[in-house]
C-alpha positions in Angstrom: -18.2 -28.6 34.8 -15.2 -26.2 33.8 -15.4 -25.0 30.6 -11.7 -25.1 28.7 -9.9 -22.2 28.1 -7.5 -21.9 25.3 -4.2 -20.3 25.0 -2.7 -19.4 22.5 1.2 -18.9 22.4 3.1 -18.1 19.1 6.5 -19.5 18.4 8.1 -18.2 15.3 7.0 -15.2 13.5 9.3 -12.4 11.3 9.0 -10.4 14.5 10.1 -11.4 17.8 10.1 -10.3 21.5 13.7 -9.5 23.1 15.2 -12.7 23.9 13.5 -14.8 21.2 14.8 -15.8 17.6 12.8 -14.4 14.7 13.1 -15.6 11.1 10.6 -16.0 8.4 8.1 -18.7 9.1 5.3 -19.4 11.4 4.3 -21.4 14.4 1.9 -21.5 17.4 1.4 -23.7 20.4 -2.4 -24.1 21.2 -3.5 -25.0 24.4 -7.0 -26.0 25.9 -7.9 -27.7 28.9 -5.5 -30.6 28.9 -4.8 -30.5 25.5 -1.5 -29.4 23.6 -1.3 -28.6 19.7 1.3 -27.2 17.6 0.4 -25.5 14.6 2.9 -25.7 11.8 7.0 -26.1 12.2 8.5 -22.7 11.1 11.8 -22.6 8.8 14.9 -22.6 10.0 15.0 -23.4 13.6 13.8 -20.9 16.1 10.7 -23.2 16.8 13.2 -25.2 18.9 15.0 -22.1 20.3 11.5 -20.4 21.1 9.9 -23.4 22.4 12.5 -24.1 24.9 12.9 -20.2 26.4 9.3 -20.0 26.8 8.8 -23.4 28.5 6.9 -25.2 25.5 7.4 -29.0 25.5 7.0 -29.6 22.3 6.8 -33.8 23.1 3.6 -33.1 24.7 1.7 -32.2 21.4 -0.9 -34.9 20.6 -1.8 -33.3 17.2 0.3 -31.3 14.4 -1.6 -28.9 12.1 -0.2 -28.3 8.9 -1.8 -24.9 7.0 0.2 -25.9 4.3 3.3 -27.6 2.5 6.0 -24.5 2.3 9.1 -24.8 3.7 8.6 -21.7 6.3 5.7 -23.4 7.9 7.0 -27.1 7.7 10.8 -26.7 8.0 11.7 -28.5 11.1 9.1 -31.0 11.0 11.7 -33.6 10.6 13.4 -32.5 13.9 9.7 -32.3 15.7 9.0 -35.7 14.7 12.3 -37.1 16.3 11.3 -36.4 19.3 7.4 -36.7 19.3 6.4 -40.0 18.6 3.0 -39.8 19.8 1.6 -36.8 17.3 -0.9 -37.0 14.7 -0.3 -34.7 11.4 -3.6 -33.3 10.2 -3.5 -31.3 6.9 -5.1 -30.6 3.4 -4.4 -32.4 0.0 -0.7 -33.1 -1.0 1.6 -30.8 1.1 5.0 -32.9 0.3 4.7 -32.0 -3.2 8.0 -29.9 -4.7 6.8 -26.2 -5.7 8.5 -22.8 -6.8 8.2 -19.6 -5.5 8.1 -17.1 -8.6 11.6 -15.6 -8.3 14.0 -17.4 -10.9 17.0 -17.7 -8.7 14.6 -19.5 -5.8 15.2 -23.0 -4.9 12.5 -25.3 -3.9 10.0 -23.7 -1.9 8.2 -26.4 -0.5 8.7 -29.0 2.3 12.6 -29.3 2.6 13.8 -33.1 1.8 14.6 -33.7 5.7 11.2 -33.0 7.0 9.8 -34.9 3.7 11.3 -38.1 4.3 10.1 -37.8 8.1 6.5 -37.0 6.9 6.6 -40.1 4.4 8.3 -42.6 7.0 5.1 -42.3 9.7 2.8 -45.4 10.1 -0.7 -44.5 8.2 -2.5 -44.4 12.0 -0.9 -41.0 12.4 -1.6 -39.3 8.9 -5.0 -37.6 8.7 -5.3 -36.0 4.8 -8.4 -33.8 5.4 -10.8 -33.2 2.0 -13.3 -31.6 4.6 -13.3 -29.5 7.9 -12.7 -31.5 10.6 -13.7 -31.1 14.8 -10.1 -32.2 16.4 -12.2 -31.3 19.6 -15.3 -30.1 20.5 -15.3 -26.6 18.9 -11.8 -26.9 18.0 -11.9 -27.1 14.3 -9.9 -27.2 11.0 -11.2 -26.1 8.0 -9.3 -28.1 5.7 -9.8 -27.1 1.9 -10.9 -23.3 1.7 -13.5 -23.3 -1.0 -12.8 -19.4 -2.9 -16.0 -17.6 -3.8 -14.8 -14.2 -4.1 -13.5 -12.1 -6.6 -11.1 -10.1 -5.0 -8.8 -12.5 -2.9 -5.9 -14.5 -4.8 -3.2 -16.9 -3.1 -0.7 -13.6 -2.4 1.8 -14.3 -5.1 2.9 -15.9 -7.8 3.6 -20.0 -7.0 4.8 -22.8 -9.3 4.8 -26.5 -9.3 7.9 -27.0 -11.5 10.9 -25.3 -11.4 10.8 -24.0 -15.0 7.9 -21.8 -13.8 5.2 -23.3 -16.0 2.5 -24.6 -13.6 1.0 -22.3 -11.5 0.4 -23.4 -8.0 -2.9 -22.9 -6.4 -1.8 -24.0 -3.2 -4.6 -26.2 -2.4 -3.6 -27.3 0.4 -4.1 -24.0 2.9 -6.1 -25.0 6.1 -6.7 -22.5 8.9 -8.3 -23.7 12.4 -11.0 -21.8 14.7 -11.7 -22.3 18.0 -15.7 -21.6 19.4 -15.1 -19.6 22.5 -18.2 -17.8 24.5 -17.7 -14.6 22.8 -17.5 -16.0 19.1 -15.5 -17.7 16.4 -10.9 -17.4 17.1 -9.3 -18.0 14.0 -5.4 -19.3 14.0 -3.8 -18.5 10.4 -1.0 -19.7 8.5 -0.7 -18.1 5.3 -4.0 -17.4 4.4 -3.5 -18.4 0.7 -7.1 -18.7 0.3 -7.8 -15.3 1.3 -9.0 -13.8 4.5 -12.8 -13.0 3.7 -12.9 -16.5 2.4 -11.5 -18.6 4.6 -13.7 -16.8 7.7 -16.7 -17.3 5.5 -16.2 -20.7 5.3 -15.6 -21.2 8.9 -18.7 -19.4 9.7 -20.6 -21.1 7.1 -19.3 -24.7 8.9 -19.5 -23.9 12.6 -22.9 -21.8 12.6 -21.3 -19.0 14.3 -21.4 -15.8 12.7 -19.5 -13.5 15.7 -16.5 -13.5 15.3 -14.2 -12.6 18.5 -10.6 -12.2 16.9 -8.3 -13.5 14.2 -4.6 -14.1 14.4 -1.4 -15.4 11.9 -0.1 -14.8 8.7 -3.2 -13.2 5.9 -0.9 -12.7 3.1 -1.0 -9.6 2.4 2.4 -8.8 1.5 1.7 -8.5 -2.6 -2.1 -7.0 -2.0 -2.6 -4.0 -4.1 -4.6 -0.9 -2.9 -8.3 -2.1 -4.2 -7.6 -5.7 -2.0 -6.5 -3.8 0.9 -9.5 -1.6 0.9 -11.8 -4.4 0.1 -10.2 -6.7 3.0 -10.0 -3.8 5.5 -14.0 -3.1 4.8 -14.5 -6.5 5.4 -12.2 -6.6 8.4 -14.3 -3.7 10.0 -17.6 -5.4 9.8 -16.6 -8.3 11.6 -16.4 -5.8 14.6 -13.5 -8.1 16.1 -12.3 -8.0 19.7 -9.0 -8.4 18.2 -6.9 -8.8 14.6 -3.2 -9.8 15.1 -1.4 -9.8 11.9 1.9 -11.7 11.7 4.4 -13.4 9.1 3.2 -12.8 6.0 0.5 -10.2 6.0 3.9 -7.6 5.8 4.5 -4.9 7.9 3.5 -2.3 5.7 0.1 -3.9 4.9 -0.4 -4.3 9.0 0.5 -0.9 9.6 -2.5 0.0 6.8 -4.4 -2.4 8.4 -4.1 -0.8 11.8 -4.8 2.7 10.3 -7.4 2.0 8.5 -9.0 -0.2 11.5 -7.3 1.8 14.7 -4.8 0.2 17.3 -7.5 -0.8 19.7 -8.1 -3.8 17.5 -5.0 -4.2 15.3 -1.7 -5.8 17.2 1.1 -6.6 15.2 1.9 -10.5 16.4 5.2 -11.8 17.3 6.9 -14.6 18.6 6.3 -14.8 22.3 3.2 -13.2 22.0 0.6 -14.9 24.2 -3.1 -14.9 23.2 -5.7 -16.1 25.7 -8.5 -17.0 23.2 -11.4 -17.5 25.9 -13.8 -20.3 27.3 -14.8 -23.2 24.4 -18.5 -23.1 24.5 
C-alpha cells in the first residue's frame, strides 16, 4: 500500500509571493493522501484571495485547526464557515474569549465578533475542545495544551484578558500539529506562544519520535531578547533539521538572526504561496 504524502501549502503570512495578498496573520492548507485540512483563518481576508489564485478549495477541508483564539489566526472564520458546512473545528481551551494586546490604544485582540458568533452557532458534533494531544490521523497529530517546562521561553509579549490591562493572558490555548513522515517529526506552527523548545519537546515526548525533519509557522520571536535567541538558536541547531521556515510572527529581524546564526541551507524565510512537501506518513 502507498504510503500518504503530505503537502503543505501556506496561505497568509506577513510575506507574500508576487501575485498573492500578504497581511498579518497566518494560514496553511495541509494535504495528505485524500485528506484536506486548513490550519487557522488569517485576519483580514487574503485567506480567501490566496486560496482562490493558488487553486485551494477551501469547501473541501474536513477539519479546521485552531492554534489559538487571536484575531490574525481566526479572523475570517465566520466567512470559512459559510461556505464549509461539513468541517470540524479542533482547538485548545477557550479560544472565543475577549483578550488585549498590551498597547493601550489596541482594540480587542481576540476572535473578532463575526467569526465568534459563527464559532458559537455550530451544532456540538463539529466542536472538538482538546485538553490533550490528539491523532486527527494516523501520525497526523495536534498537540493541544503545551505544557511549559523551561525557563527561558515566555508567550512573546505582553497579553491581557480585560481591556483595563489587569489580567495577564497566558494564552492557554496555543496548539501546534506534527505530522510523522519517514525521515522524522514536521511540525506546523501558529504562534508558538508556548515557546519553540517546548512545544517540540512535548511533541516528541507524545509521538516517540525524537528526529525531527523540519519545522514551519510563526515561533514568536518578535519581542525575544538576545539570551532567548541564543538559547533557542542552540537549541534549533541540535535538532539538526532538514529544514526551519520561519514565518508571521517570529519577525524578520529575529529570522534573519536565525538564519545567521543557523546558515541558509536550513533557514527559509516562509511566505504565502510557499509550498512545503513534508514527506511520506510512516
Amino acid at each position: 500500500m502507498s504510503k500518504e504524502q503530505v503537502k503543505i501549502t501556506l496561505l497568509v503570512d506577513n510575506e507574500a509571493a508576487e501575485g498573492l495578498e500578504k497581511e498579518h496573520g497566518f494560514a496553511a492548507w495541509i494535504e495528505y493522501g485524500k485528506h484536506k485540512v486548513l490550519f487557522d483563518t488569517g485576519h483580514m481576508g487574503a485567506l480567501q484571495k490566496n486560496a482562490q489564485r493558488l487553486g485551494v478549495d477551501l469547501k473541501q477541508a474536513e477539519a479546521i485547526v485552531i492554534s489559538h483564539g487571536h484575531r490574525d489566526h481566526t479572523g475570517t472564520l465566520d466567512k470559512v464557515l459559510a461556505e464549509n458546512s461539513q468541517a470540524h473545528i479542533y482547538f485548545a481551551n477557550e479560544i472565543d474569549q475577549e483578550r488585549w494586546w498590551y498597547m493601550p490604544d489596541a482594540d480587542n485582540y481576540g476572535m473578532p465578533e463575526a467569526a465568534r458568533k459563527a464559532f458559537a452557532a455550530l451544532p456540538a458534533s463539529r466542536v472538538h475542545p482538546l485538553k490533550s494531544h490528539y491523532y486527527l490521523a494516523p501520525g497526523v497529530g495536534i498537540t493541544g495544551p503545551v505544557p511549559r517546562l523551561n525557563d527561558f521561553e515566555d508567550t512573546g509579549g505582553t497579553f491581557h484578558l480585560d481591556d483595563k490591562r489587569g489580567a495577564v493572558d497566558k494564552i492557554e490555548d496555543d496548539q501546534s500539529m506534527w505530522f510523522e513522515t519517514d525521515d522524522g517529526l514536521v511540525v506546523l506552527l501558529g504562534c508558538c506562544h508556548s515557546g519553540l523548545s517546548n512545544t517540540i519537546d512535548f511533541i516528541r515526548k507524545v509521538s516517540g519520535i525524537d528526529k525531527v525533519k523540519g519545522v514551519l509557522g510563526g515561533m514568536h520571536l518578535l519581542q525575544a531578547n538576545e539570551q532567548r535567541l541564543s538559547k533557542t538558536f542552540d537549541i534549533l541547531t541540535g535538532w539538526k533539521a532538514d529544514f526551519l521556515i520561519p514565518c508571521h510572527c517570529t519577525g524578520m529581524a529575529s529570522a534573519k538572526k536565525m538564519e545567521a546564526a543557523i546558515g541558509c541551507q536550513t533557514v527559509k524565510h516562509g511566505h504565502a504561496g510557499m509550498v512545503v512537501d513534508a514527506g511520506a506518513l510512516r
